[in-house]
N, CA, C and O of each residue as an XYZ file, in Angstrom:
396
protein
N       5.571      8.229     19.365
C       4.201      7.868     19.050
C       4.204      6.895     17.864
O       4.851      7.260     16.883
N       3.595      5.744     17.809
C       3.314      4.974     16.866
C       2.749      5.196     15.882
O       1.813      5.982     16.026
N       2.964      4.720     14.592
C       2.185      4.848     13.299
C       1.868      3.585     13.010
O       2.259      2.480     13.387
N       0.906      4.076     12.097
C       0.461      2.376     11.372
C      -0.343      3.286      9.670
O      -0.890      4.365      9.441
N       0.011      2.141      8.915
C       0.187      2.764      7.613
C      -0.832      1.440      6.706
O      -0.720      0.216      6.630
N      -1.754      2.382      6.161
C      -3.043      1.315      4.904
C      -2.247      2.009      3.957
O      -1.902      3.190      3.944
N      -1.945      0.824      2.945
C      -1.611      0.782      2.100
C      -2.029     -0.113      0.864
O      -2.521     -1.240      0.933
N      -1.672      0.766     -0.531
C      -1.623     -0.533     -1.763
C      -0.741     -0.334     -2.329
O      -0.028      0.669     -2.322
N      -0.611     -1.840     -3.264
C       0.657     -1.921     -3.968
C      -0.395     -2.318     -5.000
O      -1.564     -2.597     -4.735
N       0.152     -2.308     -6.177
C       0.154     -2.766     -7.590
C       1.223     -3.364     -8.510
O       2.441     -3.365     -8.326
N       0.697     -3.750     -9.291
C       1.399     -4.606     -9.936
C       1.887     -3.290    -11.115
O       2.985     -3.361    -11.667
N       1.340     -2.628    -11.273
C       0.992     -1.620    -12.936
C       0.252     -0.973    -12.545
O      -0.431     -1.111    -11.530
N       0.275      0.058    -13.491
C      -0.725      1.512    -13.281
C      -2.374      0.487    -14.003
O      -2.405      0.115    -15.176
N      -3.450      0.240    -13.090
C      -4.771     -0.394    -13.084
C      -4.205     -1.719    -13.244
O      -4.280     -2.042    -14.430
N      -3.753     -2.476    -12.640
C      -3.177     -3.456    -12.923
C      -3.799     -4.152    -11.213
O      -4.610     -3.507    -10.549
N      -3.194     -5.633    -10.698
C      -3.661     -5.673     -9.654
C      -3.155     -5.519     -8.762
O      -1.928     -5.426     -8.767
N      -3.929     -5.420     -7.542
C      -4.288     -4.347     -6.342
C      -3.977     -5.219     -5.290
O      -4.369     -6.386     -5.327
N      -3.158     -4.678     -4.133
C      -2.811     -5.847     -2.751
C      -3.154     -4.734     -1.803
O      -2.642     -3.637     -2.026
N      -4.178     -4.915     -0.490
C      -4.379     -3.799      0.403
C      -3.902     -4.241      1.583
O      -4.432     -5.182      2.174
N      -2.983     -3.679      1.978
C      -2.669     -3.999      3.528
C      -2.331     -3.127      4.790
O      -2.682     -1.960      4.619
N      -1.789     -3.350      5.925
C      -1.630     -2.626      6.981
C      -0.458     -2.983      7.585
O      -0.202     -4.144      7.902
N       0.541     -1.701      7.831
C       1.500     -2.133      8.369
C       1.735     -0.961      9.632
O       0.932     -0.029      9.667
N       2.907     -1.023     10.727
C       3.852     -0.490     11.487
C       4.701      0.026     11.254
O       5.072      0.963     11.961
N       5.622     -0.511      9.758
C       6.811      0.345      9.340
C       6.268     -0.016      7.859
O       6.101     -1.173      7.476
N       6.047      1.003      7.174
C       6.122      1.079      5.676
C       6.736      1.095      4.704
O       6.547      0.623      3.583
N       7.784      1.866      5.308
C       8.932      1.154      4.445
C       9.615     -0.295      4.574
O      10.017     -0.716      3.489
N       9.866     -1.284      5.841
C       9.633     -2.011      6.043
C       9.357     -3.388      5.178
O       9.922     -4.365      4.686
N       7.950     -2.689      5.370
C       7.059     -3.636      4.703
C       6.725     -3.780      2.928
O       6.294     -4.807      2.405
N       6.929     -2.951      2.458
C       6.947     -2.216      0.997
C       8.351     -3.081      0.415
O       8.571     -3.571     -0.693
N       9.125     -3.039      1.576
C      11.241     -3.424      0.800
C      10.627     -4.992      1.104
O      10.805     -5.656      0.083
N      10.055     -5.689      2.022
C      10.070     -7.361      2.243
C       8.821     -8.181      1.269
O       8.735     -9.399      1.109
N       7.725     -6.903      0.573
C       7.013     -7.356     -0.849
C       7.823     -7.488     -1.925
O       7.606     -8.274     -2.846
N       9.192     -6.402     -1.815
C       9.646     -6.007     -3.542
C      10.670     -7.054     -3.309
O      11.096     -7.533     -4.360
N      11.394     -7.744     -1.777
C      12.061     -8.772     -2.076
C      11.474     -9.910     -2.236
O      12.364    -10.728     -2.468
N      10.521    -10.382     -2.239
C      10.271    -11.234     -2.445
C      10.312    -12.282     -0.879
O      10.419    -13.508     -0.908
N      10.195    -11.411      0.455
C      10.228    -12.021      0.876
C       9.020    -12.757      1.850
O       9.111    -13.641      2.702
N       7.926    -12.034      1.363
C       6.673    -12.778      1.907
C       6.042    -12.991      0.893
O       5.656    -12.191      0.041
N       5.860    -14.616      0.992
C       5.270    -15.604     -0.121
C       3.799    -15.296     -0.092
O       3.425    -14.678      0.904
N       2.867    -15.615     -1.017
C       1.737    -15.481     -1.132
C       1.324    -14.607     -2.425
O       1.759    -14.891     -3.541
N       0.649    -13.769     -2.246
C      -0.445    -13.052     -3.464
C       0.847    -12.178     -3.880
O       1.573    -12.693     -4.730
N       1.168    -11.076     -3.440
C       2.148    -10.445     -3.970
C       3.389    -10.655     -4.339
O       3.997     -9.736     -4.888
N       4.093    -12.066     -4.084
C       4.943    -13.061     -4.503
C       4.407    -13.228     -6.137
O       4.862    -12.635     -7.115
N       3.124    -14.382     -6.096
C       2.838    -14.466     -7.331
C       2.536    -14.298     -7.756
O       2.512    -15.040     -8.738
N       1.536    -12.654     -7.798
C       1.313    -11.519     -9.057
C       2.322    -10.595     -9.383
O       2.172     -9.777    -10.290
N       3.608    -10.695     -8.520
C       4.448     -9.759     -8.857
C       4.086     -8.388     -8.084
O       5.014     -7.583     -8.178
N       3.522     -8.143     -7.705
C       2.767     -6.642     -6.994
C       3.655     -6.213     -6.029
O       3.941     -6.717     -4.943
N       4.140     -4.990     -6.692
C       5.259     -4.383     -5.522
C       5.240     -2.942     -5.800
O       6.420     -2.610     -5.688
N       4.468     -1.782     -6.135
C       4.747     -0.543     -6.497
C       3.356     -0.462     -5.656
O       2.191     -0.861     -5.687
N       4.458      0.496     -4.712
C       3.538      1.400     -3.876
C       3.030      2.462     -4.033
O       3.648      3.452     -3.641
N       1.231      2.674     -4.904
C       0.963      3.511     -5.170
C      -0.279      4.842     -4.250
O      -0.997      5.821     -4.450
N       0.336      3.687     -2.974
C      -0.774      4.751     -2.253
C      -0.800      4.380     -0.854
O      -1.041      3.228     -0.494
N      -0.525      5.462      0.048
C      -0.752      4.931      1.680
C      -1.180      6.410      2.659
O      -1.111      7.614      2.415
N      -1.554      5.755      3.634
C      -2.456      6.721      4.686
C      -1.930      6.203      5.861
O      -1.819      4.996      6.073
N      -1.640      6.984      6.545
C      -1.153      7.208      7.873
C      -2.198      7.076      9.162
O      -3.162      7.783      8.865
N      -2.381      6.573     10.250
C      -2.904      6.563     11.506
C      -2.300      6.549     12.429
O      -1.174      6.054     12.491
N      -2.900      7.090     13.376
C      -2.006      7.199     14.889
C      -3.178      5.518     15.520
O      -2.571      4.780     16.297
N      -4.170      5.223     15.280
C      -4.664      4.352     16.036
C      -4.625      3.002     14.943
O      -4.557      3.157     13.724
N      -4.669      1.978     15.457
C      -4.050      0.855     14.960
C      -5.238      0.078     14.672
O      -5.091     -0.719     13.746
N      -6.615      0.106     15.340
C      -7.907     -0.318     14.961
C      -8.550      1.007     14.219
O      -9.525      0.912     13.473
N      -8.008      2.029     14.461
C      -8.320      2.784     13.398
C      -8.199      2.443     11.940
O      -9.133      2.345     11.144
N      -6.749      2.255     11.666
C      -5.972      1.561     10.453
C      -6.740      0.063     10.009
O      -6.926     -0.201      8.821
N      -7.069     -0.680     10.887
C      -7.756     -1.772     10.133
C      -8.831     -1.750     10.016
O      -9.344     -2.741      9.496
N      -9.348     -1.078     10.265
C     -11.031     -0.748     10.240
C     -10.928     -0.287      8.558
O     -11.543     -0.679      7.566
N      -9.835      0.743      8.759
C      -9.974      1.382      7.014
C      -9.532      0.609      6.191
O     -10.281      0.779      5.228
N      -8.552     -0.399      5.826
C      -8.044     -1.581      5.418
C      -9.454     -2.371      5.069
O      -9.985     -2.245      3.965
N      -9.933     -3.085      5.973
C     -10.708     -3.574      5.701
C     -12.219     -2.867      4.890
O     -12.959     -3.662      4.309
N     -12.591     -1.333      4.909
C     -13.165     -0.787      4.644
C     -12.800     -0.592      2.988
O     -13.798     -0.570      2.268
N     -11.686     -0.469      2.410
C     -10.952     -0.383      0.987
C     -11.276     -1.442      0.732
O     -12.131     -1.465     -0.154
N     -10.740     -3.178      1.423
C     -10.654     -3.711      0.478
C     -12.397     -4.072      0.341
O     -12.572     -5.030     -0.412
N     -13.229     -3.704      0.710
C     -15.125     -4.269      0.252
C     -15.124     -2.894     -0.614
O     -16.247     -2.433     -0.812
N     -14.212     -2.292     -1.068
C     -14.941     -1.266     -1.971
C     -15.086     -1.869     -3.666
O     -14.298     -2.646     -4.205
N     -16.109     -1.362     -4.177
C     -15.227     -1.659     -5.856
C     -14.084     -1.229     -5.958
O     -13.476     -0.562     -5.121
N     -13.551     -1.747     -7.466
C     -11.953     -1.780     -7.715
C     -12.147     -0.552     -8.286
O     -11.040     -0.013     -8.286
N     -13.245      0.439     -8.947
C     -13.661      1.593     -9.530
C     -13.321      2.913     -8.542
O     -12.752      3.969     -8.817
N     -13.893      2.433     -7.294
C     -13.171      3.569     -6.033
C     -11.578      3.030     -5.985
O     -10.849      3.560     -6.824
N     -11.203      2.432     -5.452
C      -9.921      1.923     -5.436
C      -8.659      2.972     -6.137
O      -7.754      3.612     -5.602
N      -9.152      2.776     -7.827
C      -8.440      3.145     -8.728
C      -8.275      5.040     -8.090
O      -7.297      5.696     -7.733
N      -9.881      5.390     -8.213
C      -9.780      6.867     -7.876
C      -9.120      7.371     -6.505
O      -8.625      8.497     -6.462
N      -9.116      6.459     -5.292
C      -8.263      6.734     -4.758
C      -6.678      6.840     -4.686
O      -5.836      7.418     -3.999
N      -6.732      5.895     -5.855
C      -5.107      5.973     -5.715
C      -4.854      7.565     -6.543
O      -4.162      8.550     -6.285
N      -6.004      7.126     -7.868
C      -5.628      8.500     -8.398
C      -5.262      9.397     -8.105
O      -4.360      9.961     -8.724
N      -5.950      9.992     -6.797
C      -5.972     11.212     -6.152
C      -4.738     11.492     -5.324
O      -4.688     12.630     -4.858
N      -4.012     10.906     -5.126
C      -3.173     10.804     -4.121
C      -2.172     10.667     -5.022
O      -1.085     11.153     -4.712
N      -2.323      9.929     -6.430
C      -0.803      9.518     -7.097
C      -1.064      9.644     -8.635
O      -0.693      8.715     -9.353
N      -1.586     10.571     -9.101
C      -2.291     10.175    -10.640
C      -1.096      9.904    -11.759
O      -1.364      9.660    -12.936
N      -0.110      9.959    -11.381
C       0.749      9.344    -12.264
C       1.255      7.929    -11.946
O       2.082      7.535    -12.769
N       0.933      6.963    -10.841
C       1.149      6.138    -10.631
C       2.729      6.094    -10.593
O       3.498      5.509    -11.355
N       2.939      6.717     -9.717
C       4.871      6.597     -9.326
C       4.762      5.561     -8.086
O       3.883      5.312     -7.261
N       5.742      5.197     -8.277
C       6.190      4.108     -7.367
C       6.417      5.038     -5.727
O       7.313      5.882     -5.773
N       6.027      4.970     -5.019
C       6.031      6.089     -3.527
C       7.180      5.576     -3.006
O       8.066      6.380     -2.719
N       7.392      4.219     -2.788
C       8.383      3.847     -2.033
C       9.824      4.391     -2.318
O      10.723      4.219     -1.495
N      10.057      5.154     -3.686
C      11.392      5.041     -4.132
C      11.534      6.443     -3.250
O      12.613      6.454     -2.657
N      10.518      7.939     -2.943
C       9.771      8.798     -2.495
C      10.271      8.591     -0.719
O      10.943      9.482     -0.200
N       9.913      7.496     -0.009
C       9.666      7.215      1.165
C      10.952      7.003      1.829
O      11.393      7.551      2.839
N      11.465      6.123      1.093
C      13.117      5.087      1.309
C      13.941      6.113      2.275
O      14.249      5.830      3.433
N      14.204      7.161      1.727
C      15.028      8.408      2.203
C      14.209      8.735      3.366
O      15.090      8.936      4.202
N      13.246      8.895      3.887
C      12.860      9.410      4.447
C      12.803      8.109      6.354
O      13.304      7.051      6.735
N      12.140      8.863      6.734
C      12.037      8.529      8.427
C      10.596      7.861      8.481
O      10.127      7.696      9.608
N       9.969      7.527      7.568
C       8.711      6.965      7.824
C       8.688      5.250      8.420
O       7.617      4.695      8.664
């Protein structure tokens, strides 16, 4: 069964915010921290994965993607909170794992 994964990265704990959607999360998390997709998270530096959600439906997942990023940056923060209030990096968390 397929997954698909909303996610953010940050640059720093309240620092700035990249929202996206992926298929493999880990994946996608290791080709931000290399540096290998140019753009916003290239040149803010934004690579600490402080927060992601899981879907089995794939317009499910962008519906919510797109639903985060029209939120204020005030929800944003509290979501990550909730899920990560120490702002640890998840990916280091994930790597080992089968996700």
């Amino acid at each position: 069964m397929k997954q698909y994964f909303v996610y953010i990265l940050a640059s720093a704990r309240n620092g700035t915010l990249y929202i996206g959607v992926t298929n493999n999360l880990i994946r996608r998390v290791w080709e931000h921290k290399e540096g290998k997709i140019e753009g916003f998270t290239q040149k803010y530096n934004v690579h600490i994965l402080a927060y992601y959600e899981v879907y089995q439906d794939v317009k499910e997942a962008i519906t919510r993607e797109k639903a985060i990023k029209a939120w204020k940056r005030e929800w944003k923060l509290e979501l990550i909170e909730g899920m990560n209030p120490e702002w640890k990096d998840l990916y280091e968390e994930l790597a080992g794992c089968n996700v």
